[in-house]
C-alpha positions as CSV (number, residue, x, y, z in Angstrom):
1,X,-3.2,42.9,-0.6
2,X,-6.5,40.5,-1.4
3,X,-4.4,39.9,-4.7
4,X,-1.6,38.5,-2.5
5,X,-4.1,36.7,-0.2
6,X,-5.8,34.9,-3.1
7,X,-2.7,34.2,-4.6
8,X,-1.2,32.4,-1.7
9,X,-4.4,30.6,-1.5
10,X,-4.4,29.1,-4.9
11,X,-0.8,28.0,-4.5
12,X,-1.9,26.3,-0.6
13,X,-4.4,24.7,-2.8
14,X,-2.3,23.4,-5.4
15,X,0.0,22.3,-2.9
16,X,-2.5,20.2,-1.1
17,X,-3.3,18.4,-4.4
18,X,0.2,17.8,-4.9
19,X,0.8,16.4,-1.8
20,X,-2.1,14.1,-2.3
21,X,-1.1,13.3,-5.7
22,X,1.9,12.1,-3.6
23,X,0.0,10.1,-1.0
24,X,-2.3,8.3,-3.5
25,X,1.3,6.8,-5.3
26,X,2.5,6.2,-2.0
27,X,-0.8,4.1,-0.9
28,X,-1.1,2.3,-4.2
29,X,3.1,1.1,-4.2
30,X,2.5,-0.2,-0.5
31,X,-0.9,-1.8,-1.4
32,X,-2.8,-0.4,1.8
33,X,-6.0,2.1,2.3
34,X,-6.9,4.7,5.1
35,X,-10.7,4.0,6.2
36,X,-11.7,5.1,9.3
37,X,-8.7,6.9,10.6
38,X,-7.2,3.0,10.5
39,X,-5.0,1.7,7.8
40,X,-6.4,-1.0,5.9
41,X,-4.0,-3.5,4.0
42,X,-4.7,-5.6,0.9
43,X,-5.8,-9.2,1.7
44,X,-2.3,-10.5,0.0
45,X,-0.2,-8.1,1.8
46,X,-2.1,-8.8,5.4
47,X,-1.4,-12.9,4.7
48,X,2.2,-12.0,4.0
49,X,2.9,-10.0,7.2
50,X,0.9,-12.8,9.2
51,X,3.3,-15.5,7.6
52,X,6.4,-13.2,8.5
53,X,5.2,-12.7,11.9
54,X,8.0,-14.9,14.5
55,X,6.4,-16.4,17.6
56,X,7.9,-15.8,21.4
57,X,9.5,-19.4,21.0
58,X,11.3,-19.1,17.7
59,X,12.3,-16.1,19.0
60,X,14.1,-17.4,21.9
61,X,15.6,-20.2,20.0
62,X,17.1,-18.1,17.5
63,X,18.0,-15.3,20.3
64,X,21.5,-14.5,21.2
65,X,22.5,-16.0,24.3
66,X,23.8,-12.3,25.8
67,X,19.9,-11.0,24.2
68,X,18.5,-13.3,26.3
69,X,20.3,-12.9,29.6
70,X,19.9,-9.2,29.2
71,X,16.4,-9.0,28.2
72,X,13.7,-7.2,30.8
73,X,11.8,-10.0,32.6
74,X,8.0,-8.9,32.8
75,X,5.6,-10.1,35.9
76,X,2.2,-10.3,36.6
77,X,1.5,-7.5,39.6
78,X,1.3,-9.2,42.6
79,X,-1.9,-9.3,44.5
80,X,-2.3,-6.8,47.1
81,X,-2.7,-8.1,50.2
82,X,-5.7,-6.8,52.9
């Protein structure tokens, strides 16, 4: 039985390392870093996304007509009155 047990336990492990093996490719082909619990992009690729980002008005103007008409309108909450 503990030969079972410790068997299974050396595959978990080198499944784990696998998996990280896996991760570490995966983080170096999208250029980014976990530190803190928080994903941390490369300078380059954070400059990129920043210059891909579209503002509310060229959004608008290059909106659908039907997009816009159909789109939720958002207030303010109104002030409670006392």
């Amino acid at each position: 039985m503990t030969a079972n047990v410790a068997d299974l336990m050396a595959r978990i492990h080198a499944l784990q390392d696998e998996v990280e093996r896996a991760f570490a490719a995966r983080r170096a082909a999208f250029r980014y870093a976990v530190v803190n619990k928080r994903i941390v992009f490369e300078q380059d690729v954070a400059r990129r996304h920043r210059d891909l980002r579209e503002g509310v008005a060229r959004y608008i103007v290059d909106a659908k007509p039907l997009h816009i008409l159909t789109a939720p309108m958002y207030s303010p909450p109104a002030p409670i009155p006392t």
